[in-house]
C-alpha positions as CSV (number, residue, x, y, z in Angstrom):
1,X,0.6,21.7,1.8
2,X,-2.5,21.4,0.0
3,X,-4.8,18.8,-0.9
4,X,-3.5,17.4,-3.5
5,X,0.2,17.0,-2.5
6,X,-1.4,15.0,0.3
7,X,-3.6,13.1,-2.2
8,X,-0.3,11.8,-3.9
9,X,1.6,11.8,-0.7
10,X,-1.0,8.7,0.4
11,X,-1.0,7.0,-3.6
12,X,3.2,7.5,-3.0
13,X,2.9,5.5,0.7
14,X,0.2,2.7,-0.9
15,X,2.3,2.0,-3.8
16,X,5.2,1.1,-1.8
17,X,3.1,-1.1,0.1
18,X,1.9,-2.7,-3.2
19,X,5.4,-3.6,-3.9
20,X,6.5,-5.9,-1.4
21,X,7.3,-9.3,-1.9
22,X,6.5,-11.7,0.9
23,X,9.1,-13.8,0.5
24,X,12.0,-11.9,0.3
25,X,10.5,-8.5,2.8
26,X,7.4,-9.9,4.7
27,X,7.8,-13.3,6.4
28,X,12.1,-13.0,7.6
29,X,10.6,-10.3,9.6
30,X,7.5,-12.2,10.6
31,X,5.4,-9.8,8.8
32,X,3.7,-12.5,6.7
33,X,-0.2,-13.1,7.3
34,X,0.5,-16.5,8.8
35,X,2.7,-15.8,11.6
36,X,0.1,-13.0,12.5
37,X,-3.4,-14.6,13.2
38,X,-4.7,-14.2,17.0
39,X,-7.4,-13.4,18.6
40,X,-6.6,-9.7,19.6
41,X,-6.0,-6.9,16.5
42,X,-2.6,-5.7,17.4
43,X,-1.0,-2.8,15.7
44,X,1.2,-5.6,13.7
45,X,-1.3,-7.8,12.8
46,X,-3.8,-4.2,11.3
47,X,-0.1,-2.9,9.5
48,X,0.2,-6.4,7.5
49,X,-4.0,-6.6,7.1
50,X,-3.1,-2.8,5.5
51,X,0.0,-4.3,3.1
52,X,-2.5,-7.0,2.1
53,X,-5.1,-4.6,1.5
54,X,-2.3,-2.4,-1.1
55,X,-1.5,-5.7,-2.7
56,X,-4.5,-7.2,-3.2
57,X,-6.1,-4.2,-4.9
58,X,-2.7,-3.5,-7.0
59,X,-5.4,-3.2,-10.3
60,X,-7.1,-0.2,-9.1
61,X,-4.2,1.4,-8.0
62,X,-2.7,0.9,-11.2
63,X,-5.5,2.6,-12.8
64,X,-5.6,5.6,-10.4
65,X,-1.8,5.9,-10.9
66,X,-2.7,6.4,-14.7
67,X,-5.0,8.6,-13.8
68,X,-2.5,10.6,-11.2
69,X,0.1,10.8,-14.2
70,X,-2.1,12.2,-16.6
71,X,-3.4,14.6,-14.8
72,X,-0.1,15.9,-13.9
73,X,1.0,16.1,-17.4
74,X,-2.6,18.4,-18.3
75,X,-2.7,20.6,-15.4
76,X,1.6,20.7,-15.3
Protein backbone atom coordinates (compact mmCIF):
# COMPACT_ATOMS: atom_id res chain seq x y z
CA UNK A 1 0.00 0.00 0.00
CA UNK A 2 1.50 3.13 -0.96
CA UNK A 3 1.02 6.60 -0.18
CA UNK A 4 -1.47 7.54 -2.13
CA UNK A 5 -3.95 4.68 -1.68
CA UNK A 6 -3.71 5.83 1.90
CA UNK A 7 -4.08 9.52 0.86
CA UNK A 8 -7.66 8.54 -0.58
CA UNK A 9 -8.20 5.85 1.91
CA UNK A 10 -8.36 9.03 4.65
CA UNK A 11 -10.43 11.61 1.83
CA UNK A 12 -12.84 8.10 1.45
CA UNK A 13 -13.24 7.95 5.63
CA UNK A 14 -13.73 12.12 5.88
CA UNK A 15 -16.27 12.16 3.19
CA UNK A 16 -18.44 9.82 4.89
CA UNK A 17 -18.21 11.75 7.90
CA UNK A 18 -19.20 14.93 5.85
CA UNK A 19 -22.29 13.21 4.97
CA UNK A 20 -24.21 12.65 8.01
CA UNK A 21 -27.20 14.18 8.88
CA UNK A 22 -27.76 14.95 12.54
CA UNK A 23 -31.13 14.45 12.70
CA UNK A 24 -31.76 11.42 11.16
CA UNK A 25 -27.79 9.56 12.19
CA UNK A 26 -26.34 11.78 15.02
CA UNK A 27 -28.66 12.75 17.89
CA UNK A 28 -31.02 8.98 18.06
CA UNK A 29 -27.72 7.66 19.00
CA UNK A 30 -26.80 10.62 21.18
CA UNK A 31 -24.00 11.40 18.92
CA UNK A 32 -25.21 15.03 18.46
CA UNK A 33 -22.87 17.91 19.97
CA UNK A 34 -25.40 18.79 22.63
CA UNK A 35 -25.82 15.65 24.47
CA UNK A 36 -21.95 15.53 24.52
CA UNK A 37 -20.54 18.62 26.37
CA UNK A 38 -18.56 17.74 29.82
CA UNK A 39 -15.85 18.56 31.36
CA UNK A 40 -13.59 15.51 30.47
CA UNK A 41 -12.63 14.78 26.46
CA UNK A 42 -13.91 11.29 26.18
CA UNK A 43 -13.33 9.28 23.14
CA UNK A 44 -17.22 10.06 22.18
CA UNK A 45 -17.25 13.50 22.73
CA UNK A 46 -13.29 13.87 20.35
CA UNK A 47 -15.30 11.18 17.54
CA UNK A 48 -18.39 13.86 17.21
CA UNK A 49 -15.77 17.04 17.70
CA UNK A 50 -14.05 14.96 14.44
CA UNK A 51 -17.69 14.59 12.47
CA UNK A 52 -18.15 18.28 13.17
CA UNK A 53 -14.82 18.99 12.07
CA UNK A 54 -15.63 16.88 8.26
CA UNK A 55 -18.87 18.86 8.16
CA UNK A 56 -18.03 22.04 8.84
CA UNK A 57 -15.19 22.15 6.34
CA UNK A 58 -17.36 20.21 3.59
CA UNK A 59 -16.09 23.28 0.96
CA UNK A 60 -12.57 22.35 1.07
CA UNK A 61 -13.17 18.86 0.83
CA UNK A 62 -15.16 19.43 -2.01
CA UNK A 63 -12.45 21.16 -3.70
CA UNK A 64 -9.79 18.56 -2.85
CA UNK A 65 -12.28 15.84 -4.09
CA UNK A 66 -12.10 17.80 -7.47
CA UNK A 67 -8.72 17.78 -7.20
CA UNK A 68 -8.48 13.85 -6.25
CA UNK A 69 -10.69 13.07 -9.39
CA UNK A 70 -8.83 14.86 -11.79
CA UNK A 71 -5.83 13.74 -10.96
CA UNK A 72 -6.96 10.26 -11.25
CA UNK A 73 -8.30 10.83 -14.66
CA UNK A 74 -4.41 12.40 -15.88
CA UNK A 75 -2.26 10.02 -14.14
CA UNK A 76 -4.98 6.89 -14.88
Amino acid sequence: MGFWTLVEGLLLFVNAFAILNEDRFLTPRGLSFEATTGRGKSLKQQAVGLIYVAQYFRLPLILLNIIIIILKLVSG
